[in-house]
C-alpha positions as CSV (number, residue, x, y, z in Angstrom):
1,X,-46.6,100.9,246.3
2,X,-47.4,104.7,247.1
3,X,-50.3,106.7,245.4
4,X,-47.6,109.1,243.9
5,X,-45.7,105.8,242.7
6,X,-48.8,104.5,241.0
7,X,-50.1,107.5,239.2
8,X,-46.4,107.9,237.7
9,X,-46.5,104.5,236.7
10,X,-49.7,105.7,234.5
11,X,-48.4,109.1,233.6
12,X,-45.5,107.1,232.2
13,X,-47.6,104.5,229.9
14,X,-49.7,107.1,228.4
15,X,-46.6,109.3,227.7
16,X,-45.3,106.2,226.1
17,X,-48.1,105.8,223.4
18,X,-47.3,109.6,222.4
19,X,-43.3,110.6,223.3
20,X,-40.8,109.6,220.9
21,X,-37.6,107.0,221.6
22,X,-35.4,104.8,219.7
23,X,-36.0,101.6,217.8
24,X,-33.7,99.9,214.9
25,X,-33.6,96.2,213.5
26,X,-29.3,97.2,212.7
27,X,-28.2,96.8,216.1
28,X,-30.2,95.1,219.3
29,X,-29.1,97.3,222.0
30,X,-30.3,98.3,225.3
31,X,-28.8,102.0,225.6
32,X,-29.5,104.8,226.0
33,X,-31.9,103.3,228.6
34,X,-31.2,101.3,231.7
35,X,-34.3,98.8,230.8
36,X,-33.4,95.2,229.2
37,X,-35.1,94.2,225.9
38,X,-37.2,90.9,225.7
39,X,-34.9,90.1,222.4
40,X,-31.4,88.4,222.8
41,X,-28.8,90.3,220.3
42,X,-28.8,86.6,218.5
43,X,-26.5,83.7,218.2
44,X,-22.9,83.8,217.6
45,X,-23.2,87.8,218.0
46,X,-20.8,90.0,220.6
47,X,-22.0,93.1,221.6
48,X,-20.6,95.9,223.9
49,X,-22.3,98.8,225.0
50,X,-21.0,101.3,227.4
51,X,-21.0,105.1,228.4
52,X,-19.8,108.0,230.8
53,X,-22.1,111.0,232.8
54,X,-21.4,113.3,234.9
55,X,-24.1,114.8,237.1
56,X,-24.9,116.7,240.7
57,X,-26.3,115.4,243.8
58,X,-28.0,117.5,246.4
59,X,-28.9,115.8,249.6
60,X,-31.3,118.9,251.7
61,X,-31.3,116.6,255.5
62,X,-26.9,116.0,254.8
63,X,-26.3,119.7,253.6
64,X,-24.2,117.1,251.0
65,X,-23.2,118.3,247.2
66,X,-21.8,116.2,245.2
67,X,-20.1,116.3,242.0
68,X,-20.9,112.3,240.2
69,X,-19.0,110.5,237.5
70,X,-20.3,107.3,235.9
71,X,-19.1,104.8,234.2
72,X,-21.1,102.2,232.7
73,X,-20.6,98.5,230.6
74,X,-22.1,95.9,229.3
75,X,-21.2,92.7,227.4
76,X,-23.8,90.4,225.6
77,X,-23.1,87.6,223.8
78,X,-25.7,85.1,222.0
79,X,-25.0,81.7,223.0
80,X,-25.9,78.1,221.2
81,X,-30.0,79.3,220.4
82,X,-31.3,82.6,219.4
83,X,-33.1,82.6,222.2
84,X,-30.6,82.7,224.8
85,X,-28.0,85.7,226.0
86,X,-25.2,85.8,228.6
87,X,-24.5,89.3,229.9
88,X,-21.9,90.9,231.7
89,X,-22.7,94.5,233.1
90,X,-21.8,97.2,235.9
91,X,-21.4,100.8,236.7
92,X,-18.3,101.8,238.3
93,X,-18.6,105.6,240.2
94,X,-16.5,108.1,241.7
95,X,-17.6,111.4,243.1
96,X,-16.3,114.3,245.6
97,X,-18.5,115.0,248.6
98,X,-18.2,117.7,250.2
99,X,-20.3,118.1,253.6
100,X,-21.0,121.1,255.6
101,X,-20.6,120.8,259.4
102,X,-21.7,123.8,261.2
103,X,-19.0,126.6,259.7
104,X,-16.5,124.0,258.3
105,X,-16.6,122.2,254.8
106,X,-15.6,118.7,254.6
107,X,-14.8,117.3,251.1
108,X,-14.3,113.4,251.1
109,X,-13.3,111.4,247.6
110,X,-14.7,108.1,246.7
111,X,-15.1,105.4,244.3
112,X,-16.0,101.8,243.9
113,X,-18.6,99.7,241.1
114,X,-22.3,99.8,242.0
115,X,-23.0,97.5,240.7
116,X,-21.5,93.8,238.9
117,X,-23.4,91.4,237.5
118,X,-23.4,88.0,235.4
119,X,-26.6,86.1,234.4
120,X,-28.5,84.7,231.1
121,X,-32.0,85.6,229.5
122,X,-34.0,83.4,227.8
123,X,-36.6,84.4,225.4
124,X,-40.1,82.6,227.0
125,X,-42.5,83.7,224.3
126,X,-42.0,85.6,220.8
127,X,-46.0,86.6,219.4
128,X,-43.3,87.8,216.2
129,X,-41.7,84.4,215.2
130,X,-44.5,81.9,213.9
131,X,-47.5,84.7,212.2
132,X,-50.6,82.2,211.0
133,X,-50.9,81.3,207.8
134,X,-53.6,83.9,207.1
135,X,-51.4,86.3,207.9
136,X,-48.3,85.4,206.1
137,X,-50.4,84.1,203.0
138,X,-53.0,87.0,202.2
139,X,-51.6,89.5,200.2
140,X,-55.0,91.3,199.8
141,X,-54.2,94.0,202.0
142,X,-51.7,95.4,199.6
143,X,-54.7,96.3,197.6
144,X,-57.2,97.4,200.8
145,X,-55.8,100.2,202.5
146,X,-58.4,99.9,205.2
147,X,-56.6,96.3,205.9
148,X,-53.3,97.6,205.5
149,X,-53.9,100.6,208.2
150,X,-56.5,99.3,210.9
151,X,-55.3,98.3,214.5
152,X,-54.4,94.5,214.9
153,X,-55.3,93.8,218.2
154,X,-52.8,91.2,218.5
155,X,-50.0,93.4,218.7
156,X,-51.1,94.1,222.6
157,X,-49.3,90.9,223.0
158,X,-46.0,91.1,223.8
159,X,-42.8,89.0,223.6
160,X,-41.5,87.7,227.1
161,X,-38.1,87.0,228.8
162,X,-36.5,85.9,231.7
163,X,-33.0,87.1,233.6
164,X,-31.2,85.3,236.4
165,X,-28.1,87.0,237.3
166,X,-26.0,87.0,240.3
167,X,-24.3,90.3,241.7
168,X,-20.9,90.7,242.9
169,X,-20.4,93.7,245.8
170,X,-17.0,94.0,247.2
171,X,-16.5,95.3,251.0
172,X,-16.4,97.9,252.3
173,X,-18.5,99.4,249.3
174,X,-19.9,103.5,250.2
175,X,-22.4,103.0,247.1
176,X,-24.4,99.7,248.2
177,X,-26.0,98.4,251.7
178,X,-23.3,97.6,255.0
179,X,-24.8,93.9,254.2
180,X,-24.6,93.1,251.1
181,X,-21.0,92.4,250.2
182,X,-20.5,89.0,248.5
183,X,-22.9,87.4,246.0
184,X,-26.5,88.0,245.6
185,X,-29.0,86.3,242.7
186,X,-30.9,89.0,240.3
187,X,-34.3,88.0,238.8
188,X,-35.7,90.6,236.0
189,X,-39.2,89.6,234.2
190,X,-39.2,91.7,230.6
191,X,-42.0,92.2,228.2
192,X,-41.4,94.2,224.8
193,X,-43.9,95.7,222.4
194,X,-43.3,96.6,218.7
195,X,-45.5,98.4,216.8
196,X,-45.3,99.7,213.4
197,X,-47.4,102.2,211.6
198,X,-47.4,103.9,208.4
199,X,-48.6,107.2,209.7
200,X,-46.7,107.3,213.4
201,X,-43.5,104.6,212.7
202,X,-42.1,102.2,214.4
203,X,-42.7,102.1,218.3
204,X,-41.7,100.0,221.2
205,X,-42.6,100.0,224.8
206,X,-40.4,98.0,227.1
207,X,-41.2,96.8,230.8
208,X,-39.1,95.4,233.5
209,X,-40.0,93.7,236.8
210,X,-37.1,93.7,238.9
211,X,-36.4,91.3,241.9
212,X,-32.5,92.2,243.4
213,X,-30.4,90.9,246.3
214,X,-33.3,88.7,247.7
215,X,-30.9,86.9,250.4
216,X,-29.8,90.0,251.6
217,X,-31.4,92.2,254.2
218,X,-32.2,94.4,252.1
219,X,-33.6,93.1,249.0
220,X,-34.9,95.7,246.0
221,X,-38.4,96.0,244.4
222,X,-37.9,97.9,241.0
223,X,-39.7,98.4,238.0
224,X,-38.6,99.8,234.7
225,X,-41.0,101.4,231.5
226,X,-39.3,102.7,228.4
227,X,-41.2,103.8,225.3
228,X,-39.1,104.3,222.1
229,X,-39.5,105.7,218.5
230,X,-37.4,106.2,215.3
231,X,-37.6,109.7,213.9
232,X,-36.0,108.5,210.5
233,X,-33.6,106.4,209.6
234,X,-31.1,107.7,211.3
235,X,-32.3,109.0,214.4
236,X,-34.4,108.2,217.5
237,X,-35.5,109.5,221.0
238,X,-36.6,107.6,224.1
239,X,-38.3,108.0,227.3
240,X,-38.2,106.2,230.6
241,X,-39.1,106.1,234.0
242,X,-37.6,104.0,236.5
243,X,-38.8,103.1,240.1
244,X,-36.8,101.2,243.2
245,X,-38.2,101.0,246.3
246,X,-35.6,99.4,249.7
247,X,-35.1,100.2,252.8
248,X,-31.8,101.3,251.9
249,X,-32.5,103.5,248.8
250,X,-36.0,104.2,247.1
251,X,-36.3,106.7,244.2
252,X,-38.4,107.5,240.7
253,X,-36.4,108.4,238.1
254,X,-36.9,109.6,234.9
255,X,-35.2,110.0,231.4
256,X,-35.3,111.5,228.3
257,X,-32.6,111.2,225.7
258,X,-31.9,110.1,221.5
259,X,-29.6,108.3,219.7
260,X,-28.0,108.0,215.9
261,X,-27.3,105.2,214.0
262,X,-24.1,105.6,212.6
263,X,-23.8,102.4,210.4
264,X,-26.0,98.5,210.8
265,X,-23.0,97.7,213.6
266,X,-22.6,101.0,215.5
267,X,-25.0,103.5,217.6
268,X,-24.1,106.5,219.7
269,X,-26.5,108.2,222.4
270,X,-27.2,110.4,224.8
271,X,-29.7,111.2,227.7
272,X,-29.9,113.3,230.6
273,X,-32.0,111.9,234.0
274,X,-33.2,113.7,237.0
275,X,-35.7,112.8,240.0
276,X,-38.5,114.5,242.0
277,X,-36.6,114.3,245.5
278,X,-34.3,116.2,247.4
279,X,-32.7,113.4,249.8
280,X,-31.1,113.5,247.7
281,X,-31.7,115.3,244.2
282,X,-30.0,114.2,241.4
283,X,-29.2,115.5,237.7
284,X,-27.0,113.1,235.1
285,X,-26.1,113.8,231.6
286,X,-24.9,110.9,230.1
287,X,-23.5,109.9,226.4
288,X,-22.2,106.5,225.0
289,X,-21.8,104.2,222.5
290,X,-23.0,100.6,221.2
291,X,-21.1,98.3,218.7
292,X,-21.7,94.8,217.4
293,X,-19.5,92.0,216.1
294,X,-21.4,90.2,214.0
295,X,-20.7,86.3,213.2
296,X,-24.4,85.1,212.9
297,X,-25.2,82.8,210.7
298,X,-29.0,82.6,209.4
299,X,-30.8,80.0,208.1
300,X,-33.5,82.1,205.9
301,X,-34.2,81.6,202.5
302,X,-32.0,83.7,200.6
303,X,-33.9,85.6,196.8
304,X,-32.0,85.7,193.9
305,X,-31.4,89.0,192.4
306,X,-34.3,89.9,190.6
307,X,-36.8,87.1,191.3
308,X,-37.9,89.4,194.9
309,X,-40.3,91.5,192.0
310,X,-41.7,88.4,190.3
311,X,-40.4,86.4,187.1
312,X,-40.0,89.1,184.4
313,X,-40.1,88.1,180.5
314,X,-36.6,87.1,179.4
315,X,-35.3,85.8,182.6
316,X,-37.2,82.1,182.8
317,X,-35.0,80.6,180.3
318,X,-32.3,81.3,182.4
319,X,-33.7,80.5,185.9
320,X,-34.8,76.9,184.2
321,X,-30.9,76.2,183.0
322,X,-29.8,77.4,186.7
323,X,-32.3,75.0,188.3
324,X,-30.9,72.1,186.4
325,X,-27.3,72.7,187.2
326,X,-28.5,72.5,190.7
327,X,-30.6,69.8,191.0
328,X,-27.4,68.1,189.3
329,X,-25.1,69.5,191.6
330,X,-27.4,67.7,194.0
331,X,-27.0,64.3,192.9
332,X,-23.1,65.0,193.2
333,X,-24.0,65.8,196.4
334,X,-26.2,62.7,197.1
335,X,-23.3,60.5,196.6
336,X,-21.3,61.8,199.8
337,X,-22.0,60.7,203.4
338,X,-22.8,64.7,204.4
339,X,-25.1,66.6,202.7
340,X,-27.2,70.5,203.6
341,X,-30.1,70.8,203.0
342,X,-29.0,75.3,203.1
343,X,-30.4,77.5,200.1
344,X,-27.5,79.6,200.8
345,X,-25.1,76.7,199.2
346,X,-27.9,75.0,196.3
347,X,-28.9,78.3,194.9
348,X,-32.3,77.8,195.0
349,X,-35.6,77.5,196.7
350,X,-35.5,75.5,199.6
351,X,-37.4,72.3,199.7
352,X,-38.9,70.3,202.1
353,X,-37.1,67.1,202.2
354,X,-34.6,65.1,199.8
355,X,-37.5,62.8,198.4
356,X,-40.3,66.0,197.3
357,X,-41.7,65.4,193.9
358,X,-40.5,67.4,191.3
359,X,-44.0,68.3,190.4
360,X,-44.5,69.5,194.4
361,X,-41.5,71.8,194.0
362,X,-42.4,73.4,190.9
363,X,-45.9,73.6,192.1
364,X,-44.3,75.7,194.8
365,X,-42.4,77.5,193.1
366,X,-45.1,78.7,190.1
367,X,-47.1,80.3,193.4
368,X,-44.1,82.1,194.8
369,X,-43.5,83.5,191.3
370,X,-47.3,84.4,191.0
371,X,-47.2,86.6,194.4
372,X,-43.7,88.0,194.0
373,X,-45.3,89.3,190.5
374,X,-48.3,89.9,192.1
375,X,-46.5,92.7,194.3
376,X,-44.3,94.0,192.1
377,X,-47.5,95.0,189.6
378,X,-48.9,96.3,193.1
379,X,-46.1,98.4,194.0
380,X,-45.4,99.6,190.3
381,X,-49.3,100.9,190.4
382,X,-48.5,102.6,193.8
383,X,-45.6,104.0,192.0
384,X,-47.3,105.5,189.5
385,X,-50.0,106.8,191.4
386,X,-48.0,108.7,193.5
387,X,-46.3,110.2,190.4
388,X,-49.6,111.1,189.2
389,X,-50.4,112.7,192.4
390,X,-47.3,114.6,192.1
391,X,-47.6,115.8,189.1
392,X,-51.3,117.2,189.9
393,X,-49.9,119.0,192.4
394,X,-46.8,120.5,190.6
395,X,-49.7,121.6,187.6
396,X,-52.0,123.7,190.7
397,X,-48.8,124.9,192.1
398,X,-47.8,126.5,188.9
399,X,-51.2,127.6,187.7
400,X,-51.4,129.2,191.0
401,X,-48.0,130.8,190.8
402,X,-49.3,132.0,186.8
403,X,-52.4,133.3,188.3
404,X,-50.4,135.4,190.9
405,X,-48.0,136.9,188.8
406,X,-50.8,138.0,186.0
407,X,-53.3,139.7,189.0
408,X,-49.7,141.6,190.6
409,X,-49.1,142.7,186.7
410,X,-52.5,144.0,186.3
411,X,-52.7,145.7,189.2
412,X,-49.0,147.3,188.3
413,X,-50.5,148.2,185.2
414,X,-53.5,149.6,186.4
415,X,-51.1,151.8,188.8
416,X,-49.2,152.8,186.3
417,X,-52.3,154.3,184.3
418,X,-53.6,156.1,187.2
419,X,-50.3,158.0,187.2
420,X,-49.7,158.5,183.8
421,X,-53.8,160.4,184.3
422,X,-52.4,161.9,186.7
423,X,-49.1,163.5,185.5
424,X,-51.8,164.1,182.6
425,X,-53.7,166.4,184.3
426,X,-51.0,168.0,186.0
427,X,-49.4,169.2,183.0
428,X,-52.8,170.6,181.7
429,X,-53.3,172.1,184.9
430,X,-50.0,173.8,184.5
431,X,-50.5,174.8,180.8
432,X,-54.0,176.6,182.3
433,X,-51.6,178.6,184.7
434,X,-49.3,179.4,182.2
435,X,-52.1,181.0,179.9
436,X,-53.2,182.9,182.9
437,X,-49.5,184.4,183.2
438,X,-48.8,184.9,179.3
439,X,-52.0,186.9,179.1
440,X,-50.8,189.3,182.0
441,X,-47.6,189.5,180.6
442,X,-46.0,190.6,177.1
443,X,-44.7,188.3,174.9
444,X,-47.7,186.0,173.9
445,X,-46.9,184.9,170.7
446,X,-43.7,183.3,172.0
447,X,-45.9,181.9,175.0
448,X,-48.2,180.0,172.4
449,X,-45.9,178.6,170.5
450,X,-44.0,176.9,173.8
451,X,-47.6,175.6,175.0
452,X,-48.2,174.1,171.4
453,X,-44.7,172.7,172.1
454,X,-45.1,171.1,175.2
455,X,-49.0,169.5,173.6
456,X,-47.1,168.0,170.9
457,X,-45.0,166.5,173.2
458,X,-47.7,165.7,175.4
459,X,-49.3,163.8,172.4
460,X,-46.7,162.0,171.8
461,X,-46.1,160.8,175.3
462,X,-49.7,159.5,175.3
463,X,-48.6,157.6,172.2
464,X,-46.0,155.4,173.7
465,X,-47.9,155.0,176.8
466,X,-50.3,153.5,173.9
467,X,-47.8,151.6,172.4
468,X,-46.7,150.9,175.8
469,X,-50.3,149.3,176.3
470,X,-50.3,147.3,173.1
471,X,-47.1,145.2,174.1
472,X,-48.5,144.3,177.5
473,X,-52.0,143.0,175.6
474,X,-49.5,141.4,173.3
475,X,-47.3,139.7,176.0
476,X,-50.4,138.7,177.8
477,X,-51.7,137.1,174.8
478,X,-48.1,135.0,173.9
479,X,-48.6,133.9,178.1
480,X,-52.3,132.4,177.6
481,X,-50.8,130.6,174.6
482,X,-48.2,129.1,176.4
483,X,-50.7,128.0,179.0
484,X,-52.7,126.3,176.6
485,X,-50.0,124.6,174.7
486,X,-49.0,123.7,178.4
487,X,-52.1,121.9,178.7
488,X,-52.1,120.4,175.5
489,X,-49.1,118.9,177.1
490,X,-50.6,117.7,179.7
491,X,-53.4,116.4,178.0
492,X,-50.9,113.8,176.1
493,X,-48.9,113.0,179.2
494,X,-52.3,111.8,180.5
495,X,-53.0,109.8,177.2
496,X,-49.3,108.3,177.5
497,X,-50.4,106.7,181.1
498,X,-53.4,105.7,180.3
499,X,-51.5,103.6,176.3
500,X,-49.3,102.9,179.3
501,X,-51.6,100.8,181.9
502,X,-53.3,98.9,178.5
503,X,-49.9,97.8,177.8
504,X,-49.3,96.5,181.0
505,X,-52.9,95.0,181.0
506,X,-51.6,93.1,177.8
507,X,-48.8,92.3,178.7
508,X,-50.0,91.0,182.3
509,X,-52.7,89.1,179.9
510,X,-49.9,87.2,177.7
511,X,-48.1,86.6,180.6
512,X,-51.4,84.2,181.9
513,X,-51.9,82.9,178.3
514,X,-48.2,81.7,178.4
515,X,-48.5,80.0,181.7
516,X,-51.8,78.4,180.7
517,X,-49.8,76.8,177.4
518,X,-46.7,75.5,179.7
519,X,-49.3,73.7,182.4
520,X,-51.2,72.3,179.4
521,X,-47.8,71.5,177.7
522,X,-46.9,69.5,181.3
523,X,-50.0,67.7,181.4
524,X,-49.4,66.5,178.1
525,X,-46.0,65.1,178.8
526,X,-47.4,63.9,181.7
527,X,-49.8,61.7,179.5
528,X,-46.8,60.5,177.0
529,X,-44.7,59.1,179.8
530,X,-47.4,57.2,181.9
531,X,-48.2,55.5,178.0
532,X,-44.5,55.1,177.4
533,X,-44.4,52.9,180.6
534,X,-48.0,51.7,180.3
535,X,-46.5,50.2,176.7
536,X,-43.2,49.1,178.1
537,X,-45.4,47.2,180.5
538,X,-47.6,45.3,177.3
539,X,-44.6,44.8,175.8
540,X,-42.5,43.2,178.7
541,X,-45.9,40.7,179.7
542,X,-46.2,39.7,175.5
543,X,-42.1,38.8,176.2
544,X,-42.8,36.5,179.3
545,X,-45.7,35.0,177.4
546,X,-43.4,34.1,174.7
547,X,-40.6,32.4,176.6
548,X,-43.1,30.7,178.2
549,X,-44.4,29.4,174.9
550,X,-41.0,28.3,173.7
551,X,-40.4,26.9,177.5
């Protein structure tokens, strides 16, 4: 492997810790990427995936242009174990060359598959399937957020597969080696890394170590890294890079591209792809689709409605009735030749074996209940939090909007005084002029009497503009008490919460109380029965004594 292949290789892993790509538990697919997951799509499950591009190939030595349609498939189908997939893929292409030859222009038309290929991978290692019981047992990083958000080393491990496929190349093919017509075995080596964070989302770096057409003369080295991340929901982006290296064809690759989940069954995408050569250069952009049929069946343990956020007051009396219909329903069972152990069909929580104590079960059950109420008063407090949080901020928002809009109304008002001065003083500077005038002129008396017009009106100008004054004090007044009854408010919302959380510290008190009573209540039966039989036994030895006696 070149230097230049190498320090892609790294460019490409760092970029994949930072760029974004696709990831969704809905549908297992492989698209928009050309990479192969370490996870099978699952048992009993069909899944096609496929997609068209179009692109432009420049070769610089040729003097070649080409214009390039693709089209690509895939069909995967889970077979007998989770583990295990059978695949079906190829890419059929047809393009128009056209070739320039001193002053002519030659354009030549041709199509075949690239590629065809059938083969199964098996899923070697899954670090995902069996967590250790520390792990799937300690709910105390609910309540730690430095547990909940530190860096678990052991997610550097990754899940492993193997494919072994075998290739099918027709004759005469333009798109493939003169040699390698006729069958051909495939061996891919993947490795898959999912990580999922609260503050960057879910991730997933893919890599693939390809081994193709070994028994041919020209067999193919090629490796394969994709790094993926969901945006939301809905939407997702990948990036890839993608190396071959043969004596017929070497090239690097790379691609960029997103996707949308459309429903849990259905995914379209899109992705364009380009290289760093010009023998020849090449630019695709590419869109398709994936869609599952889905006819797995899991064995899980299936949550009644409800008990998923712990026991709640009310609903025990209920559960207890439903758990003695079943464990009858289970001696009906008991009786045929066939019988499932499947919580799906019993309606309740799985059990070990047929002959568990009932003591055991309940035993198991009473914890399950514990945690499941455990988290629900962990998320509830989370809840509430946040609404706290919320509301804090609403309250500064506001308070800075209020504070705003009082400093922009005092400075309007103090605007508003400096031109009331100012029209003020102009109409005494233009009573002074007309006393200059009138005193020149004939007519005074008349004069005087407009001037002590126009002050009276002057005066009472300035007594609106004081009135004026006095309903902005008053408004400003009626604000600051709205703000304070505002925080009076406030004040009892706060005292609400805090009745709010003593309630639900009694209530979460009762609820141990009650518990307490029922084991003691069981122990005590307990007691009762083994003296029942311990008496039935005195009684049944006096018997034997007796007929012994009369014997």
């Amino acid at each position: 492997m070149s230097p230049k292949h190498i320090l892609l290789l790294f460019s490409l892993f760092i970029f994949g810790q930072f760029a974004s790509a696709q990831y969704t538990e809905k549908i297992n697919t492989n698209r928009p990427g050309t990479s192969q997951g370490a996870f099978s799509v699952g048992n009993n499950v069909l899944q096609l995936e496929g997609g068209f591009g179009f692109g432009k190939e420049k070769h610089k030595i040729l003097s070649t242009k080409s214009n390039v349609f693709n089209l690509d498939y895939s069909i995967r189908y889970g077979l007998l174990i989770e583990q295990l997939e059978i695949r079906l893929n190829g890419k059929f292409r047809a393009d128009g060359v056209t070739q320039t030859i001193g002053g002519d222009e030659q354009k030549i038309k041709r199509s075949n598959f690239e590629t065809n290929t059938i083969g199964a991978k098996y899923l070697i290692y899954d670090p995902y399937k069996k967590p250790k019981d520390k792990d799937s047992l300690d709910y105390s990083s609910l309540k730690s957020w430095k547990e909940h958000h530190r860096f678990k080393w052991k997610s550097l491990i990754p899940a492993v597969s193997a494919y072994l496929g075998a290739n099918f190349v027709s004759k005469n093919n333009p798109f493939t080696a003169p040699d390698d017509e006729g069958f051909s075995p495939k061996i891919v080596v993947m490795t898959q890394n999912n990580w999922t964070t609260s503050i960057n989302g879910n991730w997933v770096l893919v890599t693939n170590l390809i081994v193709d057409k070994i028994t041919t003369k020209d067999p193919i080295m090629g490796w394969i890294i994709t790094s993926t991340h969901t945006i939301n929901d809905k939407w997702a982006a990948f990036g890839e890079y993608q190396g071959q290296k043969s004596d017929f064809y070497s090239d690097d690759i790379m691609r960029f591209g997103g996707a949308y989940l459309y429903d849990q069954d259905l995914q379209f995408d899109a992705n364009i792809a380009f290289n760093f050569k010009d023998t020849p250069s090449i630019f695709t952009l590419s869109f398709g689709a994936s869609y599952r049929f889905d006819w797995h069946n899991k064995d899980e343990i299936i949550e009644k409605p409800g008990l998923e956020s712990g026991v709640k007051e009310g609903e025990e009396e209920e559960e207890d009735e439903e758990l003695e219909e079943d464990e009858e329903n289970f001696d009906e069972f008991d009786e045929k030749d066939e019988i499932e152990n499947d919580s799906l069909k019993l309606g309740k929580t799985p059990f070990v074996n047929d002959f568990e104590e009932d003591n055991f079960r309940d035993a198991i059950e009473k914890d399950l209940d514990e945690r499941r109420t455990e988290q629900r008063l962990e998320r509830e407090r989370i809840e509430n939090e946040k609404i706290a949080k919320k509301e804090g901020k609403k309250f500064k928002k506001e308070e800075s909007r209020r504070l705003k809009r009082e400093a922009k109304e005092a400075r309007k008002a103090e605007k508003d005084k400096i031109r009331a001065e100012k029209e003020k003083q102009k109409m005494i500077d233009d009573i002074d002029a007309e006393l200059d005038k009138m005193e020149k002129e004939k007519g005074v008396d008349q004069e005087l009497q407009d001037i002590d017009q126009e002050l009276k009106e002057l005066e009472k100008m300035e007594k609106e503009f004081e009135n004026e004054e006095k309903k902005t004090d008053e408004k400003a007044k009626e604000k600051e008490e709205e703000e304070k009854q505002k925080e009076q408010e406030d004040e009892d919302i706060d005292a609400e919460f805090e009745k709010y959380e003593k309630e639900q510290a009694k209530i979460k008190k009762a609820e141990e109380k009650r518990r307490k009573k029922e084991e003691k209540k069981r122990l005590k039966e307990e007691k009762k029965k083994k003296k029942e039989k311990k008496n039935k036994k005195d009684d049944e030895s006096e018997l034997d004594k007796a007929l012994e006696e009369l014997e």
